[in-house]
PDBQT receptor file of N, H, CA, C and O in Angstrom, charges set to zero:
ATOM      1  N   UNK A   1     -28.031  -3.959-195.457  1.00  0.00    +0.000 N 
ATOM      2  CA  UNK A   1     -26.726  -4.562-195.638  1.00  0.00    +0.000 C 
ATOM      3  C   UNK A   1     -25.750  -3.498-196.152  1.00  0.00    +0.000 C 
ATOM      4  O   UNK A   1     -26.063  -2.682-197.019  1.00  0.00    +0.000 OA
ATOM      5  N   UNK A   2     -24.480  -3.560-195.529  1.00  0.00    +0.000 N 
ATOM      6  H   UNK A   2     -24.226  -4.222-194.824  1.00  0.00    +0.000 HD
ATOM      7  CA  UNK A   2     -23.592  -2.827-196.240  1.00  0.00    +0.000 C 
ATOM      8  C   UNK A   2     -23.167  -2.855-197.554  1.00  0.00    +0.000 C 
ATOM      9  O   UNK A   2     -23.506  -3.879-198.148  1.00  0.00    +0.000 OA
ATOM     10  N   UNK A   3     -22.478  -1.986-198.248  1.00  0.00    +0.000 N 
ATOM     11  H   UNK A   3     -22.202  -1.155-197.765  1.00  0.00    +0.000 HD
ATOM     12  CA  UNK A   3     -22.181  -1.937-199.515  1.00  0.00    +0.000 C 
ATOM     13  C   UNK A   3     -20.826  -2.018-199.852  1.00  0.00    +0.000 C 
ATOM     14  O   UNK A   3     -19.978  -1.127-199.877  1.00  0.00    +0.000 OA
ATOM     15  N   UNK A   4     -20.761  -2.928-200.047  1.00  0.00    +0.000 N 
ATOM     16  H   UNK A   4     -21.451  -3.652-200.027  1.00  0.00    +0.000 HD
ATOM     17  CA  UNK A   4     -18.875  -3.692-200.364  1.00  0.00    +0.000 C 
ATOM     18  C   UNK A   4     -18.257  -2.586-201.283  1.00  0.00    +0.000 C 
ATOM     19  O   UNK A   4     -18.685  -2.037-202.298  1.00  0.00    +0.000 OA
ATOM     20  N   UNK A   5     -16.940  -2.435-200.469  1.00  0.00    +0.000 N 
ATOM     21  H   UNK A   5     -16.592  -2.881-199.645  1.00  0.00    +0.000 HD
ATOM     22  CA  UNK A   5     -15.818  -1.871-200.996  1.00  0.00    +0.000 C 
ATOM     23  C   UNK A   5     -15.169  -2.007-202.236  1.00  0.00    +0.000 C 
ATOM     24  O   UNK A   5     -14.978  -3.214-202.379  1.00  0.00    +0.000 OA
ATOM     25  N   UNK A   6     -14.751  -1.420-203.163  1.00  0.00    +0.000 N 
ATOM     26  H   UNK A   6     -14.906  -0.439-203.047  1.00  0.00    +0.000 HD
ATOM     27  CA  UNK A   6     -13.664  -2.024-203.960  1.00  0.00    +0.000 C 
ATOM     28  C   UNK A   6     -12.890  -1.717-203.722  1.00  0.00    +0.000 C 
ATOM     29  O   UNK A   6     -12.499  -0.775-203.032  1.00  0.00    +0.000 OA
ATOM     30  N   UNK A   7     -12.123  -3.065-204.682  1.00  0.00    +0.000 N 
ATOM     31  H   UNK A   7     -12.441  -3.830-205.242  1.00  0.00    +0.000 HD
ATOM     32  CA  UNK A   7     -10.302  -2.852-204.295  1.00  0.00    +0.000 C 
ATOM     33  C   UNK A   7      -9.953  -1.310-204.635  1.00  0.00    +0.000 C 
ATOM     34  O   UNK A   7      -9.147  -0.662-203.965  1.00  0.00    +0.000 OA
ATOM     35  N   UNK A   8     -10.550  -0.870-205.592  1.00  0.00    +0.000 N 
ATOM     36  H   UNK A   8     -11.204  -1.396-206.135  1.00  0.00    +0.000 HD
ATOM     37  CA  UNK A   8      -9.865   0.268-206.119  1.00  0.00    +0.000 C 
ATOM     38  C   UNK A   8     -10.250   1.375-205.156  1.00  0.00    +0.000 C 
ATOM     39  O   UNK A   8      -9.348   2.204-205.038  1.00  0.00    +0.000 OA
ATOM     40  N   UNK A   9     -10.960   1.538-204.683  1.00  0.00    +0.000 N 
ATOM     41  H   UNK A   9     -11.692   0.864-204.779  1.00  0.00    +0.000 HD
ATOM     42  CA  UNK A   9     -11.934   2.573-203.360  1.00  0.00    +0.000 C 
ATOM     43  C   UNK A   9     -10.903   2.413-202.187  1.00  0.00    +0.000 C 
ATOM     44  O   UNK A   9     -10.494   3.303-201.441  1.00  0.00    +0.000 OA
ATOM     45  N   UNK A  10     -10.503   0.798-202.191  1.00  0.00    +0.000 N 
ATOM     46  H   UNK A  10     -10.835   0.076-202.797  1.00  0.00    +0.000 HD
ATOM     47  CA  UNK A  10      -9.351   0.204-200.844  1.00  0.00    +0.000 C 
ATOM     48  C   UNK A  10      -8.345   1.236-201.199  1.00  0.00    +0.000 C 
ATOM     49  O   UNK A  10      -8.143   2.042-200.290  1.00  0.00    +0.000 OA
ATOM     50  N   UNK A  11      -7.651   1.422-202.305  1.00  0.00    +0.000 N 
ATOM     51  H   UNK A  11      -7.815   0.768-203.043  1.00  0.00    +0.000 HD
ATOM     52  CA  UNK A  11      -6.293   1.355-203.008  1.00  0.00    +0.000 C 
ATOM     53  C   UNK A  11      -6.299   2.750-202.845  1.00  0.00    +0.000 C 
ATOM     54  O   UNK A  11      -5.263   3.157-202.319  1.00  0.00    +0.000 OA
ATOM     55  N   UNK A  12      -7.242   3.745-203.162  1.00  0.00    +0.000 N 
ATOM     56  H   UNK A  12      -8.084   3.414-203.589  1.00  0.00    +0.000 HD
ATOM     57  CA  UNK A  12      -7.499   5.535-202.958  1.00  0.00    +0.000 C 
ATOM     58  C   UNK A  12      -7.077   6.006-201.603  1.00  0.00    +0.000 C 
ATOM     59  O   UNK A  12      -6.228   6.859-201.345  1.00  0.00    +0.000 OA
ATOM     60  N   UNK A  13      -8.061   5.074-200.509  1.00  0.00    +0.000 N 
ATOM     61  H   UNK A  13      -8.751   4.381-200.719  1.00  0.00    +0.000 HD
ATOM     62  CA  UNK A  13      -7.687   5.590-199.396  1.00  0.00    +0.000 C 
ATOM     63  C   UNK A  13      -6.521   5.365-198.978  1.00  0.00    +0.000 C 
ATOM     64  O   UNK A  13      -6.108   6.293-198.283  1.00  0.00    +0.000 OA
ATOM     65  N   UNK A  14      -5.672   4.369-199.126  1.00  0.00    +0.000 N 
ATOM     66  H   UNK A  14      -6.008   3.615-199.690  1.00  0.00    +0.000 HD
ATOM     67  CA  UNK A  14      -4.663   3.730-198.255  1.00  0.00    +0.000 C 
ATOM     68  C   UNK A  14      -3.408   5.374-198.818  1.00  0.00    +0.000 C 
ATOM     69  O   UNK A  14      -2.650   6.120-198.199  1.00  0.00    +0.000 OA
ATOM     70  N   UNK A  15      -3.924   5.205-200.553  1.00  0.00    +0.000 N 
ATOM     71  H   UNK A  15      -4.540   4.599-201.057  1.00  0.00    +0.000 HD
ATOM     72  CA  UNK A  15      -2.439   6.075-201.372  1.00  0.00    +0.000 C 
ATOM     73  C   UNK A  15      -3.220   7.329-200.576  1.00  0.00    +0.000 C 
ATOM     74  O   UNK A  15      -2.329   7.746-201.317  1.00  0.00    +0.000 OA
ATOM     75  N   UNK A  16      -3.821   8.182-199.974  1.00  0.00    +0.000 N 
ATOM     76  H   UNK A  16      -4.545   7.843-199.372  1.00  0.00    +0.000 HD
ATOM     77  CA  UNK A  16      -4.231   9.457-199.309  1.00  0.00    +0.000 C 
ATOM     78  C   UNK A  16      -4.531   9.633-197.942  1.00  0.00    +0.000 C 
ATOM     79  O   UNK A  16      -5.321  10.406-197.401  1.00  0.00    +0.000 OA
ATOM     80  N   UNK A  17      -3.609   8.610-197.378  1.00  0.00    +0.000 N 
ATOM     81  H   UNK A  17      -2.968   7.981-197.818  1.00  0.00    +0.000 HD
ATOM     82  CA  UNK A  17      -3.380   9.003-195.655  1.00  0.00    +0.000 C 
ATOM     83  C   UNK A  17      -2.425  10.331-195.793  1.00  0.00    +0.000 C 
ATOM     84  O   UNK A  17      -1.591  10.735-196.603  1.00  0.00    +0.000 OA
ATOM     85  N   UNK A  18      -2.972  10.768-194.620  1.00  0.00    +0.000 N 
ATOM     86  H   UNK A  18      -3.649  10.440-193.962  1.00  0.00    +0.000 HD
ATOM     87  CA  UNK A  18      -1.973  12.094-194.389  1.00  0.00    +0.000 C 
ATOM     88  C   UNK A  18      -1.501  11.681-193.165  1.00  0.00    +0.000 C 
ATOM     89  O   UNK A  18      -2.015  10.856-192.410  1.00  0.00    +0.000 OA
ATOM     90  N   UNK A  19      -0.217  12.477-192.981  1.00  0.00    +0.000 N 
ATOM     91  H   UNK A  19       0.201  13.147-193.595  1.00  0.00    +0.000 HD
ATOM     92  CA  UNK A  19       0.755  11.879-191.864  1.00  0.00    +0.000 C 
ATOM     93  C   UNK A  19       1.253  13.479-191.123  1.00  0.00    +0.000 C 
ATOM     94  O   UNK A  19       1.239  14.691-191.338  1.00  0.00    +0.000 OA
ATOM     95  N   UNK A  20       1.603  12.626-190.295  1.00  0.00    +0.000 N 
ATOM     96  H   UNK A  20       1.614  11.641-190.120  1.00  0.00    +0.000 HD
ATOM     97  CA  UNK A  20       2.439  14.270-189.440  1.00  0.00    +0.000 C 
ATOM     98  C   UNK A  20       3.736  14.258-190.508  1.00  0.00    +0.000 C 
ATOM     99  O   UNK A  20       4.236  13.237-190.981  1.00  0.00    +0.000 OA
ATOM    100  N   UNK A  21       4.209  15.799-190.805  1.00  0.00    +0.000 N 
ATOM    101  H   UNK A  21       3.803  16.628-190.421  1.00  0.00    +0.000 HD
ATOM    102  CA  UNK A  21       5.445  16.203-191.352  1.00  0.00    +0.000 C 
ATOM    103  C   UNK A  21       5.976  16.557-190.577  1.00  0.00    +0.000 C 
ATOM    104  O   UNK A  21       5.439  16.987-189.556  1.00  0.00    +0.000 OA
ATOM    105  N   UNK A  22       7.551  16.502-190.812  1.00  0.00    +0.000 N 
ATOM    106  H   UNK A  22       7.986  16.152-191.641  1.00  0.00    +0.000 HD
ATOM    107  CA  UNK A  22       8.567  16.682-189.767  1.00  0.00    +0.000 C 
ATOM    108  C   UNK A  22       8.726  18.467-190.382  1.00  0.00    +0.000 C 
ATOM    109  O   UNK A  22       8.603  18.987-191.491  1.00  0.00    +0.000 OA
ATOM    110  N   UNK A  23       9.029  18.938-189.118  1.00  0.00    +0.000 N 
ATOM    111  H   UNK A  23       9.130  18.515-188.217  1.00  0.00    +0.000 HD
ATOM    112  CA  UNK A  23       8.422  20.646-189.916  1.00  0.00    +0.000 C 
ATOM    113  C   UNK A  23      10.426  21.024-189.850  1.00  0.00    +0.000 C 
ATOM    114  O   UNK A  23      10.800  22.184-190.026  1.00  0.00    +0.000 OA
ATOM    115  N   UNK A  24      11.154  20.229-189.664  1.00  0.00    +0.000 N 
ATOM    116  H   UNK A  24      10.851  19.287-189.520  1.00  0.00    +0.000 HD
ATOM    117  CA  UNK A  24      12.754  20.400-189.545  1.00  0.00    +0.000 C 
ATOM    118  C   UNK A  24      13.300  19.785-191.279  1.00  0.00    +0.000 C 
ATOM    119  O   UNK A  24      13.871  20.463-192.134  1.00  0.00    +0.000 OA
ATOM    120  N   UNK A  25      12.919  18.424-191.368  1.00  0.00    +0.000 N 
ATOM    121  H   UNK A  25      12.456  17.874-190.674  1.00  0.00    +0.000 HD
ATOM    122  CA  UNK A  25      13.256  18.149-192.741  1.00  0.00    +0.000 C 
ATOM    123  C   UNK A  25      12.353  18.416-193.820  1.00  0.00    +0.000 C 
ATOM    124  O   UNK A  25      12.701  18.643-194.978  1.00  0.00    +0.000 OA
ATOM    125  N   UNK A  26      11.037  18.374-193.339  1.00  0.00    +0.000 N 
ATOM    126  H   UNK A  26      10.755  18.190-192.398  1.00  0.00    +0.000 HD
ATOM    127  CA  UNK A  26       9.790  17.831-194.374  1.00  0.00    +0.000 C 
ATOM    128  C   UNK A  26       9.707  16.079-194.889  1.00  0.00    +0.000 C 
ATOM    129  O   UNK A  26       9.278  15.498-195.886  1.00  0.00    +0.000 OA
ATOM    130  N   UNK A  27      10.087  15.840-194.153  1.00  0.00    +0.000 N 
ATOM    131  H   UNK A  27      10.436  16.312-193.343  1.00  0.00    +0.000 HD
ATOM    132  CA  UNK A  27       9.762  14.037-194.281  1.00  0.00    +0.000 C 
ATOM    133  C   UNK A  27       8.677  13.729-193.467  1.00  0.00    +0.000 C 
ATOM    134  O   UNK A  27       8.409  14.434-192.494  1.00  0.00    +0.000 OA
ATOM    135  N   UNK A  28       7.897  12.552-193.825  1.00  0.00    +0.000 N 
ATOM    136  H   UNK A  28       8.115  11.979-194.615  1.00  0.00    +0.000 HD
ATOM    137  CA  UNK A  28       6.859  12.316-193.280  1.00  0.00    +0.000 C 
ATOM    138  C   UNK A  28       7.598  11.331-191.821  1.00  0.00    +0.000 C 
ATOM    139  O   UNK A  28       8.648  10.724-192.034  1.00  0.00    +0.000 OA
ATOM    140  N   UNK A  29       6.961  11.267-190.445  1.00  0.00    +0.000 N 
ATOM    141  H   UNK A  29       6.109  11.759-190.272  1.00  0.00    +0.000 HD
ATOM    142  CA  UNK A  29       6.724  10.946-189.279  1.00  0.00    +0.000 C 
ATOM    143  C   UNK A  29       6.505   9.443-188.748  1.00  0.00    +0.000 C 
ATOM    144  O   UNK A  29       5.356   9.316-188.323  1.00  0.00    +0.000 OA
ATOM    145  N   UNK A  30       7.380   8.094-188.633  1.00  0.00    +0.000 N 
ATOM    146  H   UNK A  30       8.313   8.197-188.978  1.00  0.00    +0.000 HD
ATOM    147  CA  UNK A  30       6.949   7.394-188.512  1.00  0.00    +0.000 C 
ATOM    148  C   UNK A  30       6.917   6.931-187.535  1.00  0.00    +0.000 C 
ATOM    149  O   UNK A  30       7.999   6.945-186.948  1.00  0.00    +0.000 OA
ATOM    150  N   UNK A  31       5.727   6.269-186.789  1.00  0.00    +0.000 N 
ATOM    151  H   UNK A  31       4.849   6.258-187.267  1.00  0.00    +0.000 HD
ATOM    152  CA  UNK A  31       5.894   6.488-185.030  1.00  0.00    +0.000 C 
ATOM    153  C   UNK A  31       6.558   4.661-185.015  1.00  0.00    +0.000 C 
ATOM    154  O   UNK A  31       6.361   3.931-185.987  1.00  0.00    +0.000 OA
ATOM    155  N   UNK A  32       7.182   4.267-183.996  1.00  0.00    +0.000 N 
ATOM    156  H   UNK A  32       7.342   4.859-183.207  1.00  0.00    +0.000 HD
ATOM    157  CA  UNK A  32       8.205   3.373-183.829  1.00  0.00    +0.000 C 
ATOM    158  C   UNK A  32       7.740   2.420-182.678  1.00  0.00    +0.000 C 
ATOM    159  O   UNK A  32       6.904   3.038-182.019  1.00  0.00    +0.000 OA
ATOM    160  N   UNK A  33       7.937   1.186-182.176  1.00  0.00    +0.000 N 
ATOM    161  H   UNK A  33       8.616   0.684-182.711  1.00  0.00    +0.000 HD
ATOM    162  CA  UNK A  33       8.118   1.337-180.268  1.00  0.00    +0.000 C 
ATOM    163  C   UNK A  33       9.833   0.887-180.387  1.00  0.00    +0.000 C 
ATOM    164  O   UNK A  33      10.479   0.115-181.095  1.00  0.00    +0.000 OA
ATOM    165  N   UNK A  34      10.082   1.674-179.466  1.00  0.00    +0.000 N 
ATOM    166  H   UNK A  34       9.557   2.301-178.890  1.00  0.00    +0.000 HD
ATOM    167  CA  UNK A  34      11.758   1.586-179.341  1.00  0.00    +0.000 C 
ATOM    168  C   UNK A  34      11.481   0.194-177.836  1.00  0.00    +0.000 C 
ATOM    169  O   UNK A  34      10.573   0.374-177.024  1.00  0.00    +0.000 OA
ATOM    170  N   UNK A  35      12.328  -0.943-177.751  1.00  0.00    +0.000 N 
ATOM    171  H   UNK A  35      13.066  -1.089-178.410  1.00  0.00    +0.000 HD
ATOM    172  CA  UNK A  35      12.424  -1.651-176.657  1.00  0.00    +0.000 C 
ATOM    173  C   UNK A  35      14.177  -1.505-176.654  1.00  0.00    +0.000 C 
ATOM    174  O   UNK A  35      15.019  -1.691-177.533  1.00  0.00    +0.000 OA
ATOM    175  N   UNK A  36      14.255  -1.104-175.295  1.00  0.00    +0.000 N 
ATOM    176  H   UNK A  36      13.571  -0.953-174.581  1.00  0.00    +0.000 HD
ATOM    177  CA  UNK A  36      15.688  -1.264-174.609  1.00  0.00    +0.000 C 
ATOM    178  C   UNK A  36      15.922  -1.998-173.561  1.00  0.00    +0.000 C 
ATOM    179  O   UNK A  36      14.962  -2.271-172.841  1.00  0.00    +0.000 OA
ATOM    180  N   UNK A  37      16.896  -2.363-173.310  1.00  0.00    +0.000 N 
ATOM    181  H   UNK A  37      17.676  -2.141-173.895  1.00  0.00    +0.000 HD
ATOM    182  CA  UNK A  37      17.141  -3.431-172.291  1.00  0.00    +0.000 C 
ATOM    183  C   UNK A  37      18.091  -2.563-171.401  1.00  0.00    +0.000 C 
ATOM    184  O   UNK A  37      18.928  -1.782-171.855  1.00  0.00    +0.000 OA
ATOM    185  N   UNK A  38      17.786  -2.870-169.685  1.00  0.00    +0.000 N 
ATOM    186  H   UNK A  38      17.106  -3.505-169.316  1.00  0.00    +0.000 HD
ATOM    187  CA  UNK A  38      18.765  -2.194-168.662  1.00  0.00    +0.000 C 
ATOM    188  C   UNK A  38      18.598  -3.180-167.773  1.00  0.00    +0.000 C 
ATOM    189  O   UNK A  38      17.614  -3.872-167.509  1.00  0.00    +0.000 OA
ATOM    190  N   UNK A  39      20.479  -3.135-167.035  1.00  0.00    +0.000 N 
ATOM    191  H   UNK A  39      21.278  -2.573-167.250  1.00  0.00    +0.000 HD
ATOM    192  CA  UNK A  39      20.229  -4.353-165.826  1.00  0.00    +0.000 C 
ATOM    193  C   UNK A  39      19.865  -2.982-164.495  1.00  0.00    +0.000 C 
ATOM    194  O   UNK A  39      20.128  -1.811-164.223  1.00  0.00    +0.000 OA
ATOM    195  N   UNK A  40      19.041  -4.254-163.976  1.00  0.00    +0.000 N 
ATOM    196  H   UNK A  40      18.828  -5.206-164.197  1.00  0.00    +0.000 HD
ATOM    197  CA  UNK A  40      18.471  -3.640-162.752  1.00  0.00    +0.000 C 
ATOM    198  C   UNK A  40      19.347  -3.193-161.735  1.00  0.00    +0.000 C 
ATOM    199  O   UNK A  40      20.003  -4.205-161.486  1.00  0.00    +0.000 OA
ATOM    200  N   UNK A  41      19.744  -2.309-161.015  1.00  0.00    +0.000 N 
ATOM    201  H   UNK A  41      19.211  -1.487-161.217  1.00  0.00    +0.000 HD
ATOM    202  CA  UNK A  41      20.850  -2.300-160.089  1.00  0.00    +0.000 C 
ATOM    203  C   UNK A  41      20.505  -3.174-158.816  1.00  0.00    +0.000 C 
ATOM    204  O   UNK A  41      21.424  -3.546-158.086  1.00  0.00    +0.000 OA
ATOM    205  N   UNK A  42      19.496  -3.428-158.606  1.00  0.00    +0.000 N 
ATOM    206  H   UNK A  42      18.750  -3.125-159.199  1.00  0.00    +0.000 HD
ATOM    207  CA  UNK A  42      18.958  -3.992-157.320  1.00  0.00    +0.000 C 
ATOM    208  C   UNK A  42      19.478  -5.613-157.447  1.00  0.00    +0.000 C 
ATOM    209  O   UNK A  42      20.410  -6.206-156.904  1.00  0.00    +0.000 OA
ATOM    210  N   UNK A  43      18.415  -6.057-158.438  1.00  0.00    +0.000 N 
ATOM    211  H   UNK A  43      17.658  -5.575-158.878  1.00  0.00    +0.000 HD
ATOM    212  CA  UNK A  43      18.253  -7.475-158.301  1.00  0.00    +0.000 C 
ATOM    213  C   UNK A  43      19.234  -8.107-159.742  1.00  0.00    +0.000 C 
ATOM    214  O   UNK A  43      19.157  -9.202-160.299  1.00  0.00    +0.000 OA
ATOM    215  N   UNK A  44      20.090  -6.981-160.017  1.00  0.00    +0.000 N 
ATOM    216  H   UNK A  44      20.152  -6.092-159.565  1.00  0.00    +0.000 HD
ATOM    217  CA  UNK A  44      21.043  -7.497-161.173  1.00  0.00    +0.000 C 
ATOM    218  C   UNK A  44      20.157  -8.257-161.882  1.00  0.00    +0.000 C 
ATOM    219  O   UNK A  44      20.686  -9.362-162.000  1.00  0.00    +0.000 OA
ATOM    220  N   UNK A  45      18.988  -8.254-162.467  1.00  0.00    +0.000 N 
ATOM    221  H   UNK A  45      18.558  -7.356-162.372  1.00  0.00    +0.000 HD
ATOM    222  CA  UNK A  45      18.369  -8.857-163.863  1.00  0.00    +0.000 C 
ATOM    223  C   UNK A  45      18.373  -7.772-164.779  1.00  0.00    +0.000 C 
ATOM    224  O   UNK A  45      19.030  -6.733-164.728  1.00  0.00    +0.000 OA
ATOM    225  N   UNK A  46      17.497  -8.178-165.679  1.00  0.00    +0.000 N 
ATOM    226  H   UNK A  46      16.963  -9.022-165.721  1.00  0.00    +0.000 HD
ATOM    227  CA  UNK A  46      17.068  -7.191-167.118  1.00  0.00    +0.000 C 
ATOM    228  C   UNK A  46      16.340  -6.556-167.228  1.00  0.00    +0.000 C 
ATOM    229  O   UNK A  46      15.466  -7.025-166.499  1.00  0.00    +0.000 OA
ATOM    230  N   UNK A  47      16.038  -5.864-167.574  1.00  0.00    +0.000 N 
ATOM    231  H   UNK A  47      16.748  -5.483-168.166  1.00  0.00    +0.000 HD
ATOM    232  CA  UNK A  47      14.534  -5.124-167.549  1.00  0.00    +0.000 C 
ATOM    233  C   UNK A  47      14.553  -4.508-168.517  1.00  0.00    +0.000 C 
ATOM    234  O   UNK A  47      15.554  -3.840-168.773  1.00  0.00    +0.000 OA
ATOM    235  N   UNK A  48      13.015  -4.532-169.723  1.00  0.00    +0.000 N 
ATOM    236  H   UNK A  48      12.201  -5.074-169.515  1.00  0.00    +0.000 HD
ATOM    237  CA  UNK A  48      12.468  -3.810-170.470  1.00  0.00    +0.000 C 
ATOM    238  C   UNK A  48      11.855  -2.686-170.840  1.00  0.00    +0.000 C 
ATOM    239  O   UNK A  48      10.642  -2.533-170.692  1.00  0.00    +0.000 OA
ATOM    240  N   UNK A  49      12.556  -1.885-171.303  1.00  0.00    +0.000 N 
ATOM    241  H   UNK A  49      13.541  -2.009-171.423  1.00  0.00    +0.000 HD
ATOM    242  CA  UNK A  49      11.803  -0.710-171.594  1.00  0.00    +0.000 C 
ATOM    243  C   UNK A  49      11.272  -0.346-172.693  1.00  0.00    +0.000 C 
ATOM    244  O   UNK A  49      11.947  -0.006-173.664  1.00  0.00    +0.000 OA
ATOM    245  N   UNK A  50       9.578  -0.379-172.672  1.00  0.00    +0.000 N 
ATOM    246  H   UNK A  50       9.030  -0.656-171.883  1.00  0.00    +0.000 HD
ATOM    247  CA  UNK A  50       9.403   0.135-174.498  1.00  0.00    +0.000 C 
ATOM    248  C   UNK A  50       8.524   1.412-173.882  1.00  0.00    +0.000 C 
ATOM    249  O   UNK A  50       7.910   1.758-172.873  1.00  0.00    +0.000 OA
ATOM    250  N   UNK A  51       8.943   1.907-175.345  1.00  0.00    +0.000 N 
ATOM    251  H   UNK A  51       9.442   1.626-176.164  1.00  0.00    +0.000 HD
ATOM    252  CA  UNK A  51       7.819   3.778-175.760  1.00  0.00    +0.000 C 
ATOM    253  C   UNK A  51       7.796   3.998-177.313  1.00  0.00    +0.000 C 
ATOM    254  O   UNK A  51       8.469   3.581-178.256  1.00  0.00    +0.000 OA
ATOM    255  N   UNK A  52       6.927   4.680-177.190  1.00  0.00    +0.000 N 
ATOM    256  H   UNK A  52       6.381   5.020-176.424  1.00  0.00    +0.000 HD
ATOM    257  CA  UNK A  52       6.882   4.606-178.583  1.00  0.00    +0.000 C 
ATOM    258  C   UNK A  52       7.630   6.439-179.090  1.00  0.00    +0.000 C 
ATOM    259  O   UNK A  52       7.577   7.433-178.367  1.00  0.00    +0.000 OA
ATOM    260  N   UNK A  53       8.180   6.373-180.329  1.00  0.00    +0.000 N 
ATOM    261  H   UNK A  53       8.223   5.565-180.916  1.00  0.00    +0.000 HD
ATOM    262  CA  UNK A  53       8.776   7.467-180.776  1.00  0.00    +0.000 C 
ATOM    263  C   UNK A  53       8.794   7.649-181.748  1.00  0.00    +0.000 C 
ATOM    264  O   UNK A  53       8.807   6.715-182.550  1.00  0.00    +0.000 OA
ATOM    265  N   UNK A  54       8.800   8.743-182.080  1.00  0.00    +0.000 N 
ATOM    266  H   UNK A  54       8.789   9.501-181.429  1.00  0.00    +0.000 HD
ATOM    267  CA  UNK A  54       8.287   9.631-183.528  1.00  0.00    +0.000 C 
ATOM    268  C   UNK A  54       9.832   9.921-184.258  1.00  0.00    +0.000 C 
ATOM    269  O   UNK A  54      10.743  10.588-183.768  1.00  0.00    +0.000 OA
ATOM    270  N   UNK A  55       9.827   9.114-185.755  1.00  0.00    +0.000 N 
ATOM    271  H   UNK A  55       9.087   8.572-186.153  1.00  0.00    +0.000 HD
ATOM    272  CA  UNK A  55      11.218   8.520-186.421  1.00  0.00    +0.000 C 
ATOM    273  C   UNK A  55      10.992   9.562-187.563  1.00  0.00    +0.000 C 
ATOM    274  O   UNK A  55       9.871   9.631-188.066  1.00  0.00    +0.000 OA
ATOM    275  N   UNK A  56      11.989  10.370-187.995  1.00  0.00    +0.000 N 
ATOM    276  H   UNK A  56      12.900  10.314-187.586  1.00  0.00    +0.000 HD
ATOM    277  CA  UNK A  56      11.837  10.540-189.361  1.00  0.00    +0.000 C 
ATOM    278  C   UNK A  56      13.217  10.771-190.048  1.00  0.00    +0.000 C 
ATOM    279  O   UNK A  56      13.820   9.740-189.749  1.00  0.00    +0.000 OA
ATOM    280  N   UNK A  57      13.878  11.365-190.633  1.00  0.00    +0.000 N 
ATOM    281  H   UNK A  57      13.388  12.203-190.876  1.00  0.00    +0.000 HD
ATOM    282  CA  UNK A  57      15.213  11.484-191.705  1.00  0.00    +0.000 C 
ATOM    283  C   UNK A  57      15.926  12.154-190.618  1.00  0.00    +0.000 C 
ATOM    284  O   UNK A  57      16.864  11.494-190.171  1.00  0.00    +0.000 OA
ATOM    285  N   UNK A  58      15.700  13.419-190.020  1.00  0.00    +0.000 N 
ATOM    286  H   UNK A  58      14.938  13.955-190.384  1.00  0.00    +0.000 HD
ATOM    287  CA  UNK A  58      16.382  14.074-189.525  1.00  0.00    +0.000 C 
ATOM    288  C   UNK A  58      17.191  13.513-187.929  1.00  0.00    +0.000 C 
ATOM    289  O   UNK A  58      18.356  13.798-187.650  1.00  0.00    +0.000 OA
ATOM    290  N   UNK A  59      16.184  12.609-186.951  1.00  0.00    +0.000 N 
ATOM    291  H   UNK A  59      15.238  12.377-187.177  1.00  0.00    +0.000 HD
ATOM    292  CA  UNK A  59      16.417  11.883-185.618  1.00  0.00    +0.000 C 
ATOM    293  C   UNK A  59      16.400  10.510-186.261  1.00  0.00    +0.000 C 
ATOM    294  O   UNK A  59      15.771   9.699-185.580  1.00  0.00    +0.000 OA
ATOM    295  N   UNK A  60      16.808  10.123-187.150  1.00  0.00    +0.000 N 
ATOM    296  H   UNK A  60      17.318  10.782-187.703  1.00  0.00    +0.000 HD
ATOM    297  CA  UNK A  60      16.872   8.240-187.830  1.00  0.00    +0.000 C 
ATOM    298  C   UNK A  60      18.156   8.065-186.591  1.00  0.00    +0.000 C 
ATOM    299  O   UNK A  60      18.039   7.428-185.544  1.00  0.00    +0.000 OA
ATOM    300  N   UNK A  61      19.155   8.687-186.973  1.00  0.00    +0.000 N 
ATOM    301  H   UNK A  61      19.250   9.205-187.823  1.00  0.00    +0.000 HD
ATOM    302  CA  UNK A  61      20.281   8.335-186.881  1.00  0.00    +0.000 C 
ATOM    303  C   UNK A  61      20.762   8.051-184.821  1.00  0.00    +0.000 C 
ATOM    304  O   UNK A  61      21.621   7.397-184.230  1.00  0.00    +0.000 OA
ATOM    305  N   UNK A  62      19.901   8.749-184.501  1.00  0.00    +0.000 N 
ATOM    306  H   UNK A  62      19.203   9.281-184.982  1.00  0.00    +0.000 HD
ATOM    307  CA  UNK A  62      20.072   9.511-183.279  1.00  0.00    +0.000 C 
ATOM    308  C   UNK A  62      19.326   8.362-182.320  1.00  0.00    +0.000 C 
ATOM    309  O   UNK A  62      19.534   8.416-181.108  1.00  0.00    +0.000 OA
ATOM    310  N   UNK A  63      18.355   7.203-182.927  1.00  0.00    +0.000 N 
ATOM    311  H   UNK A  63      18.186   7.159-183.912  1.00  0.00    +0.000 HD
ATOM    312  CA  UNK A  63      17.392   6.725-182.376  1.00  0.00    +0.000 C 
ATOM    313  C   UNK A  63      17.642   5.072-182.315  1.00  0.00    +0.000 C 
ATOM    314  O   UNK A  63      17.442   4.242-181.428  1.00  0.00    +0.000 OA
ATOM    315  N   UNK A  64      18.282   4.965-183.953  1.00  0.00    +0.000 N 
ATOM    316  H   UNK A  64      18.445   5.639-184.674  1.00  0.00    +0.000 HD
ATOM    317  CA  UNK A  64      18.690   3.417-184.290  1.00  0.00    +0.000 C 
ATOM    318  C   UNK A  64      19.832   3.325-183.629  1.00  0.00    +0.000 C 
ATOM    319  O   UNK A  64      20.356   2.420-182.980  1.00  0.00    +0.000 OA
ATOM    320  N   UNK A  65      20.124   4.378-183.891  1.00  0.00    +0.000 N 
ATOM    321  H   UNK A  65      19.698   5.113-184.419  1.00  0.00    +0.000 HD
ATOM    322  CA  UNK A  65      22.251   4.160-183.053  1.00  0.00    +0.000 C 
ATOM    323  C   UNK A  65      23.285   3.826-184.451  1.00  0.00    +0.000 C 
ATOM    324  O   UNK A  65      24.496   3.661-184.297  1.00  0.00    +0.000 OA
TER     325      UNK A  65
């Protein structure tokens, strides 16, 4: 049988993730999914676009709008 966790063992790992640094500001990297909306030229509806993108202090501004 496995050997149960503690909260406090929980609480170590979560505070000592390492993350990508932004090597422009030094802020840590938070990956995003951006969804945008475009009308189709064809069939004039909507269409969805998601991706995912890498957010940090320096591209915040550039990304939210």
């Amino acid at each position: 049988m496995a050997k149960a966790t503690s909260f406090a063992e929980k609480a170590a790992k979560a505070a000592g993730k390492k993350g990508h640094i932004c090597p422009t500001c030094g802020q840590h990297i938070t990956t995003v999914k951006l969804v945008t909306s475009e009308r189709s030229p064809v069939k004039s509806s909507w269409k969805f676009n998601q991706r995912f993108v890498a957010v940090c202090k320096c591209n915040e501004k550039e990304i939210y709008g």
